[in-house]
Backbone as ProteinMPNN parsed JSONL, in Angstrom:
{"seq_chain_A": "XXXXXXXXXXXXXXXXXXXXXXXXXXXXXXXXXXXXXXXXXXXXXXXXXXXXXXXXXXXXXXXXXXXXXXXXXXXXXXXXXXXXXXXXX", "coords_chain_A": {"N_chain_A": [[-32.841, -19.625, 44.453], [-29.22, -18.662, 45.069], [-26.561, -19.934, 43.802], [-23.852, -21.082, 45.102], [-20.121, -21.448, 45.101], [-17.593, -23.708, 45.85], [-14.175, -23.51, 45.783], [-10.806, -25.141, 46.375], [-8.076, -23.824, 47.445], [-4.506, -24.882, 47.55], [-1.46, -23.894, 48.437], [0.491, -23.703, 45.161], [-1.613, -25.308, 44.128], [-4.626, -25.976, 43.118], [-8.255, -27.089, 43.716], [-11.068, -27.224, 41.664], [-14.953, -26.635, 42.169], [-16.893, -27.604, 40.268], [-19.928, -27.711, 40.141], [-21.243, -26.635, 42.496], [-23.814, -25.387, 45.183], [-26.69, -24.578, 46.027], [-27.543, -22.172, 48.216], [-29.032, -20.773, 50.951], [-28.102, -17.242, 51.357], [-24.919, -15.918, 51.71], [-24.119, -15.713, 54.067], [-25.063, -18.461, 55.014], [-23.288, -19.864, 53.366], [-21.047, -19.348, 53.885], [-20.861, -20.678, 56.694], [-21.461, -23.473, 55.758], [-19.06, -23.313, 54.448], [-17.126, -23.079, 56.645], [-17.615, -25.757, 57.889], [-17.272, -27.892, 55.732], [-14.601, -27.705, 56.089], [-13.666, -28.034, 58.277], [-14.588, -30.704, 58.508], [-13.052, -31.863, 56.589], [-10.448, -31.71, 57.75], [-10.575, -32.968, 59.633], [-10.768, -35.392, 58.494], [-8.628, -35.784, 57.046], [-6.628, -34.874, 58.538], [-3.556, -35.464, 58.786], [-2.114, -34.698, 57.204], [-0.242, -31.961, 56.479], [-0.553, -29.5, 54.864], [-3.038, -28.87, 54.574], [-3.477, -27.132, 56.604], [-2.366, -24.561, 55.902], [-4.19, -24.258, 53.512], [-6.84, -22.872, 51.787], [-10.18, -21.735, 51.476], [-12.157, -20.752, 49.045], [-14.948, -19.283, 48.081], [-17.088, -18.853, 45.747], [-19.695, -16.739, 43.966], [-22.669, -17.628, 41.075], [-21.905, -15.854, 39.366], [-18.917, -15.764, 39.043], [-17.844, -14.265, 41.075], [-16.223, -13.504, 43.894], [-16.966, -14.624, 46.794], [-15.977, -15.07, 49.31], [-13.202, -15.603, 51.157], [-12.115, -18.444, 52.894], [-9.384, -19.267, 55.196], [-8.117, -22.492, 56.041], [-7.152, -22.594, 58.261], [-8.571, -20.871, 59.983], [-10.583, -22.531, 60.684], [-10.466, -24.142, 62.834], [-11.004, -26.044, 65.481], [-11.866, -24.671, 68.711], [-9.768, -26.519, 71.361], [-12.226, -28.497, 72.887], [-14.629, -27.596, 72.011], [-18.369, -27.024, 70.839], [-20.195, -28.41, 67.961], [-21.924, -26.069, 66.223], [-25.492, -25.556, 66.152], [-27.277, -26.317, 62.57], [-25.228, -26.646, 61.519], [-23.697, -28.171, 58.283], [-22.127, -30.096, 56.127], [-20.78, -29.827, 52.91], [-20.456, -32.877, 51.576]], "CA_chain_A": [[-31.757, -19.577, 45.418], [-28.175, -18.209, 44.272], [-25.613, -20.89, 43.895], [-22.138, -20.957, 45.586], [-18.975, -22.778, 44.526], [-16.128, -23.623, 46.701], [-12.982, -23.948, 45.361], [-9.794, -25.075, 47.885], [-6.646, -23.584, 47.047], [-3.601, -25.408, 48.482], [0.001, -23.092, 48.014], [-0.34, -23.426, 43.792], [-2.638, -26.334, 43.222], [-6.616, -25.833, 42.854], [-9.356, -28.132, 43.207], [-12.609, -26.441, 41.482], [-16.024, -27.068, 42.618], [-18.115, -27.404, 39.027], [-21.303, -28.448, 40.46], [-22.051, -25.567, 42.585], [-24.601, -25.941, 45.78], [-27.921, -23.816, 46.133], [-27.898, -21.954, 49.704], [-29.738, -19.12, 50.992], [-27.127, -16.339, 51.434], [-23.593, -15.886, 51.631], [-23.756, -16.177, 55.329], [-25.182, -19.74, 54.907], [-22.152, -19.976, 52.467], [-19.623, -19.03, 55.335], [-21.291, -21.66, 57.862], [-21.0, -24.695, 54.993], [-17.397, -23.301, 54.413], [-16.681, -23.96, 57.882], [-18.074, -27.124, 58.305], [-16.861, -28.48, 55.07], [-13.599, -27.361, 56.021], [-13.237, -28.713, 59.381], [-14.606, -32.157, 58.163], [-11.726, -32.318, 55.478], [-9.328, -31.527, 58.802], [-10.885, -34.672, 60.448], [-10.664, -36.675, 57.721], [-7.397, -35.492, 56.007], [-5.814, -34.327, 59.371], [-2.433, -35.629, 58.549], [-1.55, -33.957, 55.975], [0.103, -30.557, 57.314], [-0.492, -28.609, 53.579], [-4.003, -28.423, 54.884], [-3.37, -25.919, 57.464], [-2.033, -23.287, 54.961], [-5.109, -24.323, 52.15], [-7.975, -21.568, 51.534], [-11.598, -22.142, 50.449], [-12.504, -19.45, 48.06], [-16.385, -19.136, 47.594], [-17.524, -17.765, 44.434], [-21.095, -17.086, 43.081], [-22.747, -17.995, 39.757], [-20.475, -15.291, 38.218], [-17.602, -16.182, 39.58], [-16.8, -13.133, 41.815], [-15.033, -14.115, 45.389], [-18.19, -13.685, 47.941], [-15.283, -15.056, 50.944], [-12.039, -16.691, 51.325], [-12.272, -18.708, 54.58], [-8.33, -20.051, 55.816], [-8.384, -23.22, 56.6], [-6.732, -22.086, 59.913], [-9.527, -20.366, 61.009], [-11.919, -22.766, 60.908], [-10.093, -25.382, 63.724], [-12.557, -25.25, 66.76], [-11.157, -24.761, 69.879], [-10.798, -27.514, 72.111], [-13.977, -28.96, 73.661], [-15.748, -26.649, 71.425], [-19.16, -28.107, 70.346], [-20.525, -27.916, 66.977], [-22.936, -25.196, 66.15], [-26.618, -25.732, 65.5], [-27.57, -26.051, 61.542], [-23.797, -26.686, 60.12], [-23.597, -28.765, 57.41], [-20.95, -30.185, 55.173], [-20.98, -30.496, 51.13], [-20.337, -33.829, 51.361]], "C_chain_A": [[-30.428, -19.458, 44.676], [-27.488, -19.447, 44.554], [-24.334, -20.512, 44.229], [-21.43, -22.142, 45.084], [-17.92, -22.498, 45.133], [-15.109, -24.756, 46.272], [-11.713, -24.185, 46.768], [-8.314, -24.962, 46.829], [-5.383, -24.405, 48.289], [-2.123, -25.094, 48.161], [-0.923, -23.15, 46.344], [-1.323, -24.089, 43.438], [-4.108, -25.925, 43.316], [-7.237, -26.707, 42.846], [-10.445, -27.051, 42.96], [-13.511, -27.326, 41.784], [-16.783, -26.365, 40.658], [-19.428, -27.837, 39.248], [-21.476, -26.952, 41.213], [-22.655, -26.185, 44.028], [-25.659, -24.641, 46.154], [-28.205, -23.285, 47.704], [-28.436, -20.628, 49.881], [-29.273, -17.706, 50.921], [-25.832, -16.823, 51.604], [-23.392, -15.918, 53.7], [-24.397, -17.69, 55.473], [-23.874, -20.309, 54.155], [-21.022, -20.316, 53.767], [-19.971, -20.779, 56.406], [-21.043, -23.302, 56.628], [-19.688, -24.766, 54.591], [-16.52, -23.986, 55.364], [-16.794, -25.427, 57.993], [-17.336, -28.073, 57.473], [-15.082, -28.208, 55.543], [-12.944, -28.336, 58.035], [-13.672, -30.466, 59.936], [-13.461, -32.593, 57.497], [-10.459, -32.42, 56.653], [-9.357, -32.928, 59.636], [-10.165, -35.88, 59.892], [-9.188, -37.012, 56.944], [-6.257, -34.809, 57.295], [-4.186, -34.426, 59.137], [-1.578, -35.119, 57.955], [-1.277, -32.02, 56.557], [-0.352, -29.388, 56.288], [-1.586, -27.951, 54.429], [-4.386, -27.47, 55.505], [-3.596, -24.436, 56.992], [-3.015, -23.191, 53.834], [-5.934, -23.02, 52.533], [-9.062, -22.306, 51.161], [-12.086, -20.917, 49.889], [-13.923, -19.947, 47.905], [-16.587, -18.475, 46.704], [-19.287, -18.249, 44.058], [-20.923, -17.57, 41.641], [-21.616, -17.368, 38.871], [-19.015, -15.223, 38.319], [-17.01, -14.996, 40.585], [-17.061, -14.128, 43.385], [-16.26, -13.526, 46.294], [-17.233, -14.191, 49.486], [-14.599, -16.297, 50.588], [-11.918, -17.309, 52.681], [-10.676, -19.559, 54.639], [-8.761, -21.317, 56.434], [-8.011, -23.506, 58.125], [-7.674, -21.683, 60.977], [-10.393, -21.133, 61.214], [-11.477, -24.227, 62.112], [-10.518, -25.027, 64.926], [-11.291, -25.3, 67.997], [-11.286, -26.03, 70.925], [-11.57, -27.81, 72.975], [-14.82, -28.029, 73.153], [-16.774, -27.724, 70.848], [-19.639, -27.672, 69.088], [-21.622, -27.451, 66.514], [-24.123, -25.829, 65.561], [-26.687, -25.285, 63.733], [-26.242, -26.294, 61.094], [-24.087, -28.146, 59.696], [-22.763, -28.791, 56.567], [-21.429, -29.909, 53.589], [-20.982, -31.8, 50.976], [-21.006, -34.672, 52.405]], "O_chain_A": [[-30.366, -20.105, 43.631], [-27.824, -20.052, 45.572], [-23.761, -19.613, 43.613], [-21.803, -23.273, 44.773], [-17.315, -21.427, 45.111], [-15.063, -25.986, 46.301], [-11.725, -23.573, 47.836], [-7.794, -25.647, 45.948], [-5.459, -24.431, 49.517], [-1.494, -25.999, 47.613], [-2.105, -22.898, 46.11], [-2.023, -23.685, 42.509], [-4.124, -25.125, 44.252], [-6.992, -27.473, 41.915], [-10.724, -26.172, 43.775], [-13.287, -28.537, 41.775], [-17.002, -25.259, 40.164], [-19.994, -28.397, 38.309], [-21.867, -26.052, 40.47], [-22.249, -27.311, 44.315], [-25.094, -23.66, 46.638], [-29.014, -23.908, 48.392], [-28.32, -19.641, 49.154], [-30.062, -16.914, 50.406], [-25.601, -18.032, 51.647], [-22.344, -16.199, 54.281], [-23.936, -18.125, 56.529], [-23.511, -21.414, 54.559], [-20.479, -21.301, 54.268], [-19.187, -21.708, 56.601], [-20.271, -24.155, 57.064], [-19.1, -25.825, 54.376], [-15.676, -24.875, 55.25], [-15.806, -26.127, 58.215], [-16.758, -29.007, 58.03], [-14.385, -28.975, 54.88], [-11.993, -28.975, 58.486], [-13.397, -31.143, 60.927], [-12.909, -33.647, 57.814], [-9.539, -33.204, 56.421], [-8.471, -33.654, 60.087], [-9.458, -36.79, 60.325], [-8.777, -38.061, 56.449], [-5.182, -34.313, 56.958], [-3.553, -33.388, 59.327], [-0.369, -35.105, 58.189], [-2.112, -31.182, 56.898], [-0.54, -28.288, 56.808], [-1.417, -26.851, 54.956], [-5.422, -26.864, 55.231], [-4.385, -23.55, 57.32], [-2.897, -22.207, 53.104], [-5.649, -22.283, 53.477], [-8.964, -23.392, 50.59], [-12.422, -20.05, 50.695], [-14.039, -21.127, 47.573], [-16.243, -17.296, 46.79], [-19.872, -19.326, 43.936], [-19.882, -17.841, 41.042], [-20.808, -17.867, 38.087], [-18.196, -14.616, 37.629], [-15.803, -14.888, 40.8], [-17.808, -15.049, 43.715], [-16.498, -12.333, 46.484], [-17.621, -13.817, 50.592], [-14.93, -17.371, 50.087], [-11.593, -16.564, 53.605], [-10.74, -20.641, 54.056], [-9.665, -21.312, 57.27], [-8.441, -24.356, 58.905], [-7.718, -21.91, 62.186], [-11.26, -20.707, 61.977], [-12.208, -25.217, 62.142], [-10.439, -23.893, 65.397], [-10.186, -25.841, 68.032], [-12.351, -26.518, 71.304], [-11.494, -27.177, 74.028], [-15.76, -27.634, 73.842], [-16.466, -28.856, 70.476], [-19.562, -26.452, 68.946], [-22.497, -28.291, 66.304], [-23.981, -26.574, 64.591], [-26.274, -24.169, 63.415], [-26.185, -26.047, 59.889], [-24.538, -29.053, 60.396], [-22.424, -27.724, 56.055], [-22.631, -29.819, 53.341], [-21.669, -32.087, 49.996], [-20.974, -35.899, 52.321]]}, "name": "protein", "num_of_chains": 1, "seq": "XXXXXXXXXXXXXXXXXXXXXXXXXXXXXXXXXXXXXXXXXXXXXXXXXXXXXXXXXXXXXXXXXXXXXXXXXXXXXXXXXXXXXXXXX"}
């Protein structure tokens, strides 16, 4: 199984992901992007930066398989949360 790594850009700063996580495709990628991304909004809501952050996905070799905005991934409200998502954490 190929490994993905999601990095979160926030304006200049970077957090890297050095661990990596083993998922089936890059559309499983996208769906743990989300999820992880709209847990961190839960949990870290306060913080306004968050809005404007990115999650950059990269494979083993480091190329960019999808930048997901952290904008896009804020559900609408009374939206329910999709079968199979799962966080990183």
């Amino acid at each position: 199984m190929p490994r993905y790594f999601f990095h979160t850009r926030i304006g200049a700063d970077a957090l890297t992901d050095d661990e990596g996580v083993e998922l089936r495709d890059p559309d499983q990628a996208w769906r743990v992007a989300r999820a992880t991304i709209r847990a961190s909004l839960e949990e870290e809501g306060s913080d306004p930066r968050l809005v404007t952050a990115i999650l950059v996905v990269t494979d083993e070799a480091g190329e960019v398989v999808l930048e997901f905005p952290f904008a896009e991934a804020i559900p609408e409200p009374g939206a329910e949360p999709e079968p199979g998502e799962g966080t990183l954490h």
